[in-house]
C-alpha positions as CSV (number, residue, x, y, z in Angstrom):
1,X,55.6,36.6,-27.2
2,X,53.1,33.9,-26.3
3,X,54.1,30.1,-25.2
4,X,51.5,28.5,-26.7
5,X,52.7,26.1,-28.8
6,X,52.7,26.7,-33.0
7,X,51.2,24.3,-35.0
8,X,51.8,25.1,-38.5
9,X,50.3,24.2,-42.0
10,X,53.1,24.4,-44.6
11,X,51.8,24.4,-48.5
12,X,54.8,24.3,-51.2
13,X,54.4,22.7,-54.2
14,X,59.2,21.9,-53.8
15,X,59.2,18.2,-51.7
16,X,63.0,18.9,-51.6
17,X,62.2,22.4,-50.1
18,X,59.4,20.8,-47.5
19,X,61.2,18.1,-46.9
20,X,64.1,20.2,-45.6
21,X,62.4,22.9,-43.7
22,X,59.8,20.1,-41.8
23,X,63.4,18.4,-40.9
24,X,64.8,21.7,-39.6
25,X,61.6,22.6,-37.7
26,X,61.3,19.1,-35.8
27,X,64.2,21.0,-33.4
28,X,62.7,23.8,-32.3
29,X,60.5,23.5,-29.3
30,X,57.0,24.5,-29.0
31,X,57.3,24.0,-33.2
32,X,55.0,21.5,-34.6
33,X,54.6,21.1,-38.9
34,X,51.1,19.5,-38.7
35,X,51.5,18.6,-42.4
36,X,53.0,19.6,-45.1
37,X,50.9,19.1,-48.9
38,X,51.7,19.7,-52.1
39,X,48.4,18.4,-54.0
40,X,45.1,20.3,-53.5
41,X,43.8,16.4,-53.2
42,X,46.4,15.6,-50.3
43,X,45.6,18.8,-48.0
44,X,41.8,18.5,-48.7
45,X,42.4,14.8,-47.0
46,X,44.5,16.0,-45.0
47,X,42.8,18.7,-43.4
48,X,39.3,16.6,-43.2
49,X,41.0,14.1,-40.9
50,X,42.4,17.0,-38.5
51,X,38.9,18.6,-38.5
52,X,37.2,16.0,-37.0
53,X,39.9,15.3,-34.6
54,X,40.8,19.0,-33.1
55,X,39.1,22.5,-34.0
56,X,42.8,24.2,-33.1
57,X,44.9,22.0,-34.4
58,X,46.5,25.0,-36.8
59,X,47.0,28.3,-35.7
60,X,49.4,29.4,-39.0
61,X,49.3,28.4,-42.6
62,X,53.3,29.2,-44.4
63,X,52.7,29.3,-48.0
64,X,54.5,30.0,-51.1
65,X,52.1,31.4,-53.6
66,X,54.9,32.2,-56.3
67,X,58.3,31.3,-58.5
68,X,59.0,34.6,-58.4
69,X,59.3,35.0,-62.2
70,X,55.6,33.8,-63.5
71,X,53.3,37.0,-63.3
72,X,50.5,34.8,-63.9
73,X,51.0,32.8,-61.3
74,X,51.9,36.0,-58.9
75,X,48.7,37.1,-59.7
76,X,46.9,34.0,-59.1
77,X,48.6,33.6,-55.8
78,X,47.3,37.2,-54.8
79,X,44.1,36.2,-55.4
80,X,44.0,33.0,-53.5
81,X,45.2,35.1,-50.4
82,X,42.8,37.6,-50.6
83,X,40.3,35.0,-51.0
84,X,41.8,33.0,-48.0
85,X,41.5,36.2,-45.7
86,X,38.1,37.2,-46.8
87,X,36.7,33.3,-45.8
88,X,38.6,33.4,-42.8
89,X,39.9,36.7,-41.4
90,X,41.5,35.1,-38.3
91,X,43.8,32.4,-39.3
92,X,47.3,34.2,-39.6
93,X,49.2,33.7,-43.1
94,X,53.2,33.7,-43.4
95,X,54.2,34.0,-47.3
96,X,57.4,32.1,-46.6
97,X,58.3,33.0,-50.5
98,X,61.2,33.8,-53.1
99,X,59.0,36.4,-54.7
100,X,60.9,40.0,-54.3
101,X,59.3,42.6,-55.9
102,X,58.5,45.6,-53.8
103,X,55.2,45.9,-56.0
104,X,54.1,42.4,-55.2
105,X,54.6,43.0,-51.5
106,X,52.8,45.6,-51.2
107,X,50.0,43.8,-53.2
108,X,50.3,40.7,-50.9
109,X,50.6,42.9,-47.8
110,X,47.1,44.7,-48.9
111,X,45.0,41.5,-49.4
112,X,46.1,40.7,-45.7
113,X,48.9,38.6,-45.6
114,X,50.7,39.2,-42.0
115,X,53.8,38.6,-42.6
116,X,56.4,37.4,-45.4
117,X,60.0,36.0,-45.3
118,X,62.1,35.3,-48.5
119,X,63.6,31.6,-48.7
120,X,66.6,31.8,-47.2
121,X,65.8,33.1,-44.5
122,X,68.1,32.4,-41.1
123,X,66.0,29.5,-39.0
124,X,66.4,31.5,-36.2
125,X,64.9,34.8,-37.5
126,X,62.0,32.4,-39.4
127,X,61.1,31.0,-36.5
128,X,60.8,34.2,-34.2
129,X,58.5,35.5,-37.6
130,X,56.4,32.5,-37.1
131,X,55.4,33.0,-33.6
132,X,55.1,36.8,-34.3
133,X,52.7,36.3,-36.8
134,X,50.5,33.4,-34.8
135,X,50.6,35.3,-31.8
136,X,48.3,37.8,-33.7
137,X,51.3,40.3,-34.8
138,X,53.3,41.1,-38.0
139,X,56.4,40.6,-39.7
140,X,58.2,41.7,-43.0
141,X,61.9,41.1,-43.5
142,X,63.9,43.4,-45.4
143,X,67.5,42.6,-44.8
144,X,69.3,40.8,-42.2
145,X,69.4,43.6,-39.7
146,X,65.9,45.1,-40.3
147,X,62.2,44.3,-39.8
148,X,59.7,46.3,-41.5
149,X,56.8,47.1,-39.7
150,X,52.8,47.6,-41.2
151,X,53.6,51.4,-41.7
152,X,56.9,51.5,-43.1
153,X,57.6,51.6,-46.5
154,X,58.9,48.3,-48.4
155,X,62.0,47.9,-49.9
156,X,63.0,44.5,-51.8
157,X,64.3,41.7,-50.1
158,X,67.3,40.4,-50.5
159,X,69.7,37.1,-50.0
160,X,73.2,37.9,-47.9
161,X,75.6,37.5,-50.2
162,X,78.3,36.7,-48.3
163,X,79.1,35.2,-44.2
164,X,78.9,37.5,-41.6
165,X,82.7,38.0,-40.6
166,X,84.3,37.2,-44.2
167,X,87.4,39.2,-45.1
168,X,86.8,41.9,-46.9
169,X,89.0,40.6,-49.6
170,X,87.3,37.4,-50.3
171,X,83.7,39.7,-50.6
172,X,84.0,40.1,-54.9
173,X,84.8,36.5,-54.7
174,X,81.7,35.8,-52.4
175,X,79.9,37.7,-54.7
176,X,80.9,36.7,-57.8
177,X,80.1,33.0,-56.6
178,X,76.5,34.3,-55.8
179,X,76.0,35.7,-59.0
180,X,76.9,32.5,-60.9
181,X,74.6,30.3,-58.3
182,X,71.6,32.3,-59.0
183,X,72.6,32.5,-62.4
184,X,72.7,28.3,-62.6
185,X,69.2,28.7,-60.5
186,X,67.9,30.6,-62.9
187,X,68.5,28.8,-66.2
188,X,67.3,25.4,-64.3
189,X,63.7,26.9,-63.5
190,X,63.4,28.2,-66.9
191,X,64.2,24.6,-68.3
192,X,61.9,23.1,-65.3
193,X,59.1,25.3,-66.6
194,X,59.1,23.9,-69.6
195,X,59.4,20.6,-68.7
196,X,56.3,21.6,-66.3
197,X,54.5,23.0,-68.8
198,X,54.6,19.2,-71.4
199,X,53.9,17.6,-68.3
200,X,50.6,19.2,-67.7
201,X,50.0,18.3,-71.5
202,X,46.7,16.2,-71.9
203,X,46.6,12.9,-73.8
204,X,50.6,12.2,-73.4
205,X,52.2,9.2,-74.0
206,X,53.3,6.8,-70.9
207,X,56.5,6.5,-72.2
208,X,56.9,10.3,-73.2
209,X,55.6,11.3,-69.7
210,X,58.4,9.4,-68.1
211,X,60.8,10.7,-69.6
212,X,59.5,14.0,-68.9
213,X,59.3,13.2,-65.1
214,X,63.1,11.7,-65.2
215,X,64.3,14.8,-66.3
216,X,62.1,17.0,-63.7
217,X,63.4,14.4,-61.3
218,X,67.6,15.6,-62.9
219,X,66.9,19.0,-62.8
220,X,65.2,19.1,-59.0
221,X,68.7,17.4,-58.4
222,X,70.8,19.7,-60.3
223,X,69.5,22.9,-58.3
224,X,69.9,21.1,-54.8
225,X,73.5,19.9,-55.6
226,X,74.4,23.6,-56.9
227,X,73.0,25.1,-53.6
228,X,75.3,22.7,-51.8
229,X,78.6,23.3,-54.3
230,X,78.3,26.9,-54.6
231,X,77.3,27.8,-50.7
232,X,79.7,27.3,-47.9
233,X,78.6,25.4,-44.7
234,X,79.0,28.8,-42.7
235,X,76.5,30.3,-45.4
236,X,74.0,27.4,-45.2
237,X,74.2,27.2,-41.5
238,X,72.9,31.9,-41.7
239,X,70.7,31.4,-44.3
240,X,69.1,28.1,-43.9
241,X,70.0,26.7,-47.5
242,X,69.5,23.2,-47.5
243,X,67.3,22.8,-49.7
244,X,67.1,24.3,-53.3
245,X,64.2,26.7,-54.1
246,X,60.9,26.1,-55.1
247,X,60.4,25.1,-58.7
248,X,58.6,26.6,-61.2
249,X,54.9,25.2,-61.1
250,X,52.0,26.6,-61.9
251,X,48.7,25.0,-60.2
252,X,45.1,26.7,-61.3
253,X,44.2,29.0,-58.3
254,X,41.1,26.9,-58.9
255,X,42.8,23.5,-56.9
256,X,44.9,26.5,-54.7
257,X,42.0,27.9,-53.2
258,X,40.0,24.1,-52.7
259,X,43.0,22.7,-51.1
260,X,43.1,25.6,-48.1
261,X,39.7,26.7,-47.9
262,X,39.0,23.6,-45.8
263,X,40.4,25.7,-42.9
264,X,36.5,26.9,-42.6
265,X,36.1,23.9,-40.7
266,X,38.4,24.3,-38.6
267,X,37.3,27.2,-37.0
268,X,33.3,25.8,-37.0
269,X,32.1,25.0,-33.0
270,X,29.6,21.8,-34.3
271,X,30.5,18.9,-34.4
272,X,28.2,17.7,-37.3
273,X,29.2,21.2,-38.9
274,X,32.3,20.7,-38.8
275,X,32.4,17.1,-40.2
276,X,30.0,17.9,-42.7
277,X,31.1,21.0,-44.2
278,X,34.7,19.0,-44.6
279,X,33.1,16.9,-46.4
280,X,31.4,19.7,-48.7
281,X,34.8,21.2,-49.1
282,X,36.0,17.9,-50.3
283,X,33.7,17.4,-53.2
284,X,34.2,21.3,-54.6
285,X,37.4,20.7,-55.7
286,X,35.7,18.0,-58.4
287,X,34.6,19.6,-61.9
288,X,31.9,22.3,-61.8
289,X,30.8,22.0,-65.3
290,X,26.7,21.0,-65.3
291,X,26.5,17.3,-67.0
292,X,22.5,17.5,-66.6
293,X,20.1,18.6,-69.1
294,X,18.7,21.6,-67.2
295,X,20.1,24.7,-68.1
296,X,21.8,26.5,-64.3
297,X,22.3,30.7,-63.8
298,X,25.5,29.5,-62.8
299,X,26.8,27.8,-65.7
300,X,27.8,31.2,-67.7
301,X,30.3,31.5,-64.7
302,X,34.2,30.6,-65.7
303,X,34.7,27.6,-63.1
304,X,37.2,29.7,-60.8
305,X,34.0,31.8,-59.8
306,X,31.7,28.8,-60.1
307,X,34.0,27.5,-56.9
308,X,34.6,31.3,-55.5
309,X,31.2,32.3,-55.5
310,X,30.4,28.3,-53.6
311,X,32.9,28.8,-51.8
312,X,31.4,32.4,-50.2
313,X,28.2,31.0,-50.0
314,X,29.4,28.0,-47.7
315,X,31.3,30.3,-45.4
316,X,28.1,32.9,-45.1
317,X,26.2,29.8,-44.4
318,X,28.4,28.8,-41.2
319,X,28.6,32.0,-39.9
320,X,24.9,32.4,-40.1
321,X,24.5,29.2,-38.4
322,X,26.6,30.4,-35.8
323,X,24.3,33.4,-35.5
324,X,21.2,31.1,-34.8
325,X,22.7,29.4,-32.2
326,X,23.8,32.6,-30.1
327,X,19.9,33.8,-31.0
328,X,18.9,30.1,-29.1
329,X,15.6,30.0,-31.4
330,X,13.5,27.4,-31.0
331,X,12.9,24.4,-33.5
332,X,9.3,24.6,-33.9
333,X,10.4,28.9,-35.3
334,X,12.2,27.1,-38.0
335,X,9.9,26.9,-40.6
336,X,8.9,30.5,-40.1
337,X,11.9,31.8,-40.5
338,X,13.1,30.0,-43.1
339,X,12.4,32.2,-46.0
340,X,14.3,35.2,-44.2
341,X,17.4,32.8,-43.3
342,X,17.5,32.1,-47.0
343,X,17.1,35.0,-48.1
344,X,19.5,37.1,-45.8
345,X,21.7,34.7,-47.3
346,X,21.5,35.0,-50.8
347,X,21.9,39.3,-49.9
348,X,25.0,38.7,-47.7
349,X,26.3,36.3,-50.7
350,X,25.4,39.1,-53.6
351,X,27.2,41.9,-50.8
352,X,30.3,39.8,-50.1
353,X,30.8,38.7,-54.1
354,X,30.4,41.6,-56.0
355,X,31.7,43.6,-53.3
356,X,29.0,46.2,-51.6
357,X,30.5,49.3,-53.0
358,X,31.4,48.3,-56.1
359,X,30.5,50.4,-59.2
360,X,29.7,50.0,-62.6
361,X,29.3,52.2,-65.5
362,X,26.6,52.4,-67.7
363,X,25.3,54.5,-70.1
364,X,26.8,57.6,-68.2
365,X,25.9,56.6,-65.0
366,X,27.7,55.0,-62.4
367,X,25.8,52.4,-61.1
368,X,26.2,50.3,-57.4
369,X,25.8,46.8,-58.7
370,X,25.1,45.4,-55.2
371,X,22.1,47.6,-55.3
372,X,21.0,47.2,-58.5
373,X,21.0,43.4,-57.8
374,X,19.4,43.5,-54.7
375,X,16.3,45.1,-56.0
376,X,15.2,41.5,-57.7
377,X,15.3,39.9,-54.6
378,X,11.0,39.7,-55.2
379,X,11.7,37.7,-58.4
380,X,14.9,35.8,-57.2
381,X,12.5,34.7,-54.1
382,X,9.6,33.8,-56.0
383,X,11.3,31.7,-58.7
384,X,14.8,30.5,-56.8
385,X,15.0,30.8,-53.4
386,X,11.5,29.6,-51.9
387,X,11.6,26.5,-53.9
388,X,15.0,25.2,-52.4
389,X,13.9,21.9,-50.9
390,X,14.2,20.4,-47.3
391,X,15.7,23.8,-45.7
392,X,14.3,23.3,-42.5
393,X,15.4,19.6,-42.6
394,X,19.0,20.7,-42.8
395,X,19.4,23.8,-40.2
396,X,17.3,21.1,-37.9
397,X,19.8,18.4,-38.3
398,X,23.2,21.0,-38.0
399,X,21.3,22.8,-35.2
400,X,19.5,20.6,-32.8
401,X,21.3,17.2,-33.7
402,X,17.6,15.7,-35.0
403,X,17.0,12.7,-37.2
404,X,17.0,13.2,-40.7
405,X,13.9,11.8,-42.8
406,X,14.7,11.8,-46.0
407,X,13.2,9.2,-48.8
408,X,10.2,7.7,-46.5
409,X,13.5,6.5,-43.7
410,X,15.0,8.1,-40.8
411,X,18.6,8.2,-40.1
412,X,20.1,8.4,-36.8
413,X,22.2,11.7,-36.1
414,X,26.0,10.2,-36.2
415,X,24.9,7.5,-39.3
416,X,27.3,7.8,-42.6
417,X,23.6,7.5,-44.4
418,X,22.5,10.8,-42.8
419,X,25.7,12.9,-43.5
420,X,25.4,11.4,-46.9
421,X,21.9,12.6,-47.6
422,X,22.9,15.6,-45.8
423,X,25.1,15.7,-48.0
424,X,22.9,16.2,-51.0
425,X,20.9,18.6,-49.1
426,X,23.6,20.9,-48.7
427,X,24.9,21.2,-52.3
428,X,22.0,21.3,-53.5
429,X,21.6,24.5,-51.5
430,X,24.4,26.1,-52.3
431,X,23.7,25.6,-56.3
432,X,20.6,27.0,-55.8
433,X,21.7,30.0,-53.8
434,X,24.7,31.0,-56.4
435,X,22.0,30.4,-59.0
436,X,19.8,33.2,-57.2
437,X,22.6,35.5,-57.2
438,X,23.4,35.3,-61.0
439,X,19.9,35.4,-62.0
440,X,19.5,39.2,-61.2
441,X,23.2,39.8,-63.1
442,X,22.0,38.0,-65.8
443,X,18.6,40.4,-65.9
444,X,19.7,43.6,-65.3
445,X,23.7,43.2,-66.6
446,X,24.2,39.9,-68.4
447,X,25.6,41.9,-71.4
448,X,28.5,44.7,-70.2
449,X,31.5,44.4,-70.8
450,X,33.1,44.7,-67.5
451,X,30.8,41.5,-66.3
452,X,32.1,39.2,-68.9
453,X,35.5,39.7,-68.5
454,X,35.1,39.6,-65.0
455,X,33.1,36.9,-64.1
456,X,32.2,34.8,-67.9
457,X,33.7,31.6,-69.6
458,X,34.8,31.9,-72.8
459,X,31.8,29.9,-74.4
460,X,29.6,32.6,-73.4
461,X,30.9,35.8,-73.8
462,X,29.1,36.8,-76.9
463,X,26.0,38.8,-77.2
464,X,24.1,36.0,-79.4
465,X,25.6,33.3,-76.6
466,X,24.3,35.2,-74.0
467,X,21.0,36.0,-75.3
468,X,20.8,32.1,-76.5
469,X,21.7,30.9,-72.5
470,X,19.0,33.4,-71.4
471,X,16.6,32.1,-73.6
472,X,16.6,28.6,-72.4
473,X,16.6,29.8,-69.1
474,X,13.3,31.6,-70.0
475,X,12.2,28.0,-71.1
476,X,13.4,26.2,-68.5
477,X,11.0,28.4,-66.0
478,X,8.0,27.8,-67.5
479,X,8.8,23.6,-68.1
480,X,9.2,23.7,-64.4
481,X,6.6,25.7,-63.4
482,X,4.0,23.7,-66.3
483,X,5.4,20.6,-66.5
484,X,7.8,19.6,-64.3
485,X,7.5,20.9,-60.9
486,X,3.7,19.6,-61.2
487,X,5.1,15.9,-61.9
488,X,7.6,16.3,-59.3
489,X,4.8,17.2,-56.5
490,X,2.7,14.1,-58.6
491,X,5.5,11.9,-58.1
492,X,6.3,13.2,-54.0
493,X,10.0,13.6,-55.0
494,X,12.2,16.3,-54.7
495,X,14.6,17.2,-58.0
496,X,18.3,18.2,-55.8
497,X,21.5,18.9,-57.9
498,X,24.3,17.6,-56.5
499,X,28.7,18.0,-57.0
500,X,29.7,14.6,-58.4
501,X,33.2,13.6,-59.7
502,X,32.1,14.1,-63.2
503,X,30.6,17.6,-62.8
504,X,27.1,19.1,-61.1
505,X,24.5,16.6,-61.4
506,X,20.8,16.0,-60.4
507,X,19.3,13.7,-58.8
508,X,15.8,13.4,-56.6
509,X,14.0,11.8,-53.4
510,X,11.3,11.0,-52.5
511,X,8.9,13.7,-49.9
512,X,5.4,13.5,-49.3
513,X,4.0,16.8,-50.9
514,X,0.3,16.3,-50.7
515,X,-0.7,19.7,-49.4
516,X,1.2,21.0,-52.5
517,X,-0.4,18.3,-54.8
518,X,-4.1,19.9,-53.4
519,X,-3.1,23.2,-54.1
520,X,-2.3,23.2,-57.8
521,X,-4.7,24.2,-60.5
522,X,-5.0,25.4,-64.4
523,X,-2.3,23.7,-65.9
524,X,-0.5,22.2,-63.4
525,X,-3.4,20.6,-62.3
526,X,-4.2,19.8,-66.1
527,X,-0.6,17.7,-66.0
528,X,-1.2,15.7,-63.0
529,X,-4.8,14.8,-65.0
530,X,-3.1,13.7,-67.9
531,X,-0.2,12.1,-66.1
532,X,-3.2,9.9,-64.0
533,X,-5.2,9.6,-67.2
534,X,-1.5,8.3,-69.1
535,X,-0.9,5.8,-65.9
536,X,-4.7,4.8,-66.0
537,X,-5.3,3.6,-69.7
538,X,-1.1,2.9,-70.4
539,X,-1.9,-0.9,-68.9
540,X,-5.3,-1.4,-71.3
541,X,-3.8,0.1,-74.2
542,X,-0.3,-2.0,-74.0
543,X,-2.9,-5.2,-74.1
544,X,-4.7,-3.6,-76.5
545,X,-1.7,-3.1,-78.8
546,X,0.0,-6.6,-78.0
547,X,-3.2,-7.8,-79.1
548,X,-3.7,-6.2,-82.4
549,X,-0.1,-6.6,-83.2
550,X,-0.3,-10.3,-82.5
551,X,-3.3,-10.7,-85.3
552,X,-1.4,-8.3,-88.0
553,X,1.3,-10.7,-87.1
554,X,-1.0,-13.6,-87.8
555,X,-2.7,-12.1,-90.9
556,X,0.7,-11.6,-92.5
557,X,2.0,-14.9,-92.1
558,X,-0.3,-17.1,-91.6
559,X,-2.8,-15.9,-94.5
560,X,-1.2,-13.1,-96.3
561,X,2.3,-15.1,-96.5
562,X,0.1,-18.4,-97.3
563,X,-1.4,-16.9,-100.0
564,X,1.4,-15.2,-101.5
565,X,3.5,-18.4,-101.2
566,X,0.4,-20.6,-103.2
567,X,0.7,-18.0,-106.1
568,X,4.3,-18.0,-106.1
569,X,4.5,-21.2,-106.4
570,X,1.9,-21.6,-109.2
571,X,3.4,-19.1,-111.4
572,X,6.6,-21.1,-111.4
573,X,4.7,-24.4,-111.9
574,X,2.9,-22.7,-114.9
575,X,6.5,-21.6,-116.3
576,X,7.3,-25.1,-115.9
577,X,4.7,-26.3,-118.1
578,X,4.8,-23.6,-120.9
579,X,8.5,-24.3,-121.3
580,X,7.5,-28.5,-121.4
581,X,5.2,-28.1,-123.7
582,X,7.5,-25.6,-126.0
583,X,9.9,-28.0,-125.8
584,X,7.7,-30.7,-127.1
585,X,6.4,-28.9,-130.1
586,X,10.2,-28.2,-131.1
587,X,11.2,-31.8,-131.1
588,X,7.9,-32.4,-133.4
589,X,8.7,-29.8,-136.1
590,X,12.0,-31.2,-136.1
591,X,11.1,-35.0,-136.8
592,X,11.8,-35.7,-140.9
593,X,8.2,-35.8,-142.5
């Protein structure tokens, strides 16, 4: 067993059940609990800070990715471990859990989870499983005697029922006892789950949420105070019960997988890397949904593989990085190789996501989808991938340490500003690069089956939806290519999407694009003309209308209104008289003759 010392990262969404097992660690020597989260928001923070402070920091992430009762959330705890292990193969995982199902054992134990204790387990056996699994090794518990190793068969876990050394006359009472603890456990997460459930509830009212939260507040209390009645000190003391066990939430894997997929960073040698891809990691745990008016490959995506498939992207991107380095190529070879960096990683992406032997059947054949993507990688280039802007600007900032010249101003190396605009760079990339892989999908598979429940949201899953989303896709290509990418290079900006609170947003900055600007012709050129043309005579022709404006203006009240007013007010004055001189003539015919 090695004496380095174990620096932990314990995720549990129980305070009471963190809160008691960080107190019981703080003994044991060589033991460190570097934090302990609840919130995706609080370990993301969390995790940044101990980035940028020391690479190896944690060496072991404990995590409970179950109630033991929820198959949904089971299942969505499987697949944020198998998610966790594919981004980062070397960072040990303990599933410290109540979950005790052989079936979901062997499920957690195949997506490469190294090691598993149930709560309740002894402190002295948790902590020798701890070590075991940091030091590289594995552990599964099966009962207080036995350790299961990766060959042998799983049975299901189970809490001692009763103290080492009690009578054997006092055992049915011990049981018993048992029976009615878990029993009282039982009928409390039931009743927290609901009270969960209203909680998560949008649009509640203050008052009803806090009385919602009082009660989850009662019933935490309830299942601590029953593990304390109904468990003997000898009992707590063997099986490390004081605490109750976790309750009953259920988080989106969405915020499960952003609050521990910062680890990346973690294990990244550069300095700038490391900061900045904390950073990145940060922001994808906002909304994914697109808030701009340009349609994205990417927004037919459910958000969960929105984040997956950024997620991959990011982690292909460091390791790629990493590969540079060791190749020690020069930075005036950048530019060259550009277009090959990118595009290995938009194939490595596309490999990793859809996984490279997966199969598909269609039509009686059975298909590879990773090479049946890969063969548009000609059109993915020509349309996505060679148009990502200020590549060369980013690998030579996270590469060589240069200054970054973006929007006509340089920014030194360690400046906020350039991380910031580095920033943008960045996501922008990674948008751009999950677009290129669902743009072949979309082409060659956008309508089976198997993809849409796989992979689609629910506003998109039907043949006219799908075929409506292509469509302005189909339009959006030729606007840019006509219209807008010519106005861009007109304009010297660049058009970057970026991951905002609110959702994927665009905005742009400026470039000097000249040589592009010299290059363009038919229409393109035809829309710079016009644009020039529009900026040329928009000046004269805003006097020109002021002017003729200001004499209709002048017409219409000056003479128009004049004149109408003089008639106006004749016509009344001629009433006037007729009714005078009717009046008159009444008063003669009435005079006695």
């Amino acid at each position: 067993m090695s004496d380095r010392p174990l620096k932990l990262l314990l995720i549990d969404q129980d305070p009471i059940f963190r809160l008691g097992l960080r107190v019981a660690l703080e003994a044991i020597p060589n033991l460190e609990a570097i934090a302990s989260v609840e919130t995706d928001t609080s370990a993301l923070q969390i995790l940044a800070e101990i980035a940028q402070e020391d690479p190896n920091q944690v060496n072991l992430v404990v995590l409970e990715f179950g109630n033991g009762r929820s198959t949904t959330s089971q299942q969505l705890g499987l697949q944020f471990c198998r998610q966790l292990k594919a981004l980062y193969p070397n960072l040990p995982i303990l599933l410290l859990s109540s979950v005790q199902e052989q079936g979901l054992l062997l499920a957690a134990k195949s997506v490469g989870i190294n090691g598993y204790c149930p709560k309740g387990t002894p402190l002295p056996e948790l902590v020798i499983a701890m070590q075991e699994v940091a030091d590289g090794g594995s552990y599964w518990f099966q009962d207080a005697e036995a350790i299961i190793t990766p060959n042998s068969p799983l049975s299901t876990p189970h809490y001692p029922l009763y103290p080492k050394g009690a009578p054997p006359s006092l055992l049915p009472f011990y049981k018993l006892r048992n029976n009615f603890r878990l029993s009282g456990i039982a009928d409390i997460d039931a009743t927290l789950a609901a009270v969960t459930a209203q909680l998560q509830v949008p649009g509640l009212p203050v008052l009803d949420r806090a009385i919602l939260a009082g009660q989850r507040r009662e019933l935490l209390a309830a299942r601590w105070l029953l593990n304390r009645l109904l468990v003997s000190s000898q009992e707590r003391q063997e099986e490390n019960i004081p605490i109750a066990d976790q309750p009953p939430l259920t988080p989106a894997l969405n915020s499960a997988i952003q609050q521990r997929q910062t680890v990346s960073p973690l294990l990244s040698p550069g300095t700038l890397q490391l900061a900045l891809f904390a950073s990145c990691v940060n922001k994808l745990q906002f909304p994914l949904r697109n808030v701009t008016d340009v349609p994205l490959e990417i927004d037919i995506f459910r958000e969960d593989k929105k984040r997956e498939l950024l997620y991959l992207i990011l982690q292909k991107l460091a390791q790629q990085l990493d590969e540079v380095r060791a190749s020690q190529i020069e930075i005036n070879q950048l530019f060259e190789v550009k277009n090959t960096l990118i595009c290995d990683l938009w194939q490595a992406a596309i490999t990793d996501f859809f996984g490279k032997f997966s199969r598909i059947q269609i039509n009686n054949q059975n298909i590879k989808i990773v090479n049946l993507l890969l063969q548009s990688a000609e059109i993915v280039q020509t349309d996505i991938l060679n148009k990502i802007p200020l590549v060369c600007e980013l690998y030579s900032y996270l590469l060589f340490q240069t200054e970054l010249k973006i929007d006509n101003t340089s920014y030194p190396v360690v400046s906020a500003e350039a991380k910031s605009q580095a920033l943008m760079i960045l996501e922008n990339l990674l948008i751009q690069l999950a677009n290129g892989v669902v743009q072949p999908l979309l082409n060659s598979l956008a309508d089976v089956e198997e993809i849409k429940q796989n992979f689609y949201g629910r506003q998109l899953i039907s043949t006219r939806e799908i075929e409506r989303f292509r469509n302005d896709l189909s339009w959006k290509y030729r606007l840019r290519s006509y219209i807008n990418e010519p106005k861009a290079v007109f304009e010297s900006r660049y058009e970057l999407f970026v991951i905002a609170p609110r959702g994927i947003a665009n905005t742009s900055v400026y470039a000097p694009r000249n040589q592009e600007l010299v290059k363009l012709s038919n229409i393109p050129l035809v829309v710079t003309l016009l644009l020039e043309f529009s900026d040329a005579i928009a000046p004269r022709l805003k006097s020109l209308l002021a002017f003729v404006g200001s004499g209709i203006v002048f017409i219409l009240t000056q003479i128009v209104g004049r004149g109408l007013g003089l008639i106006g007010r004749g016509i009344l004055q001629g009433i006037g008289s007729v009714s005078l001189v009717e009046k008159n003539l009444r008063r003669n015919s009435d005079r006695p003759k």
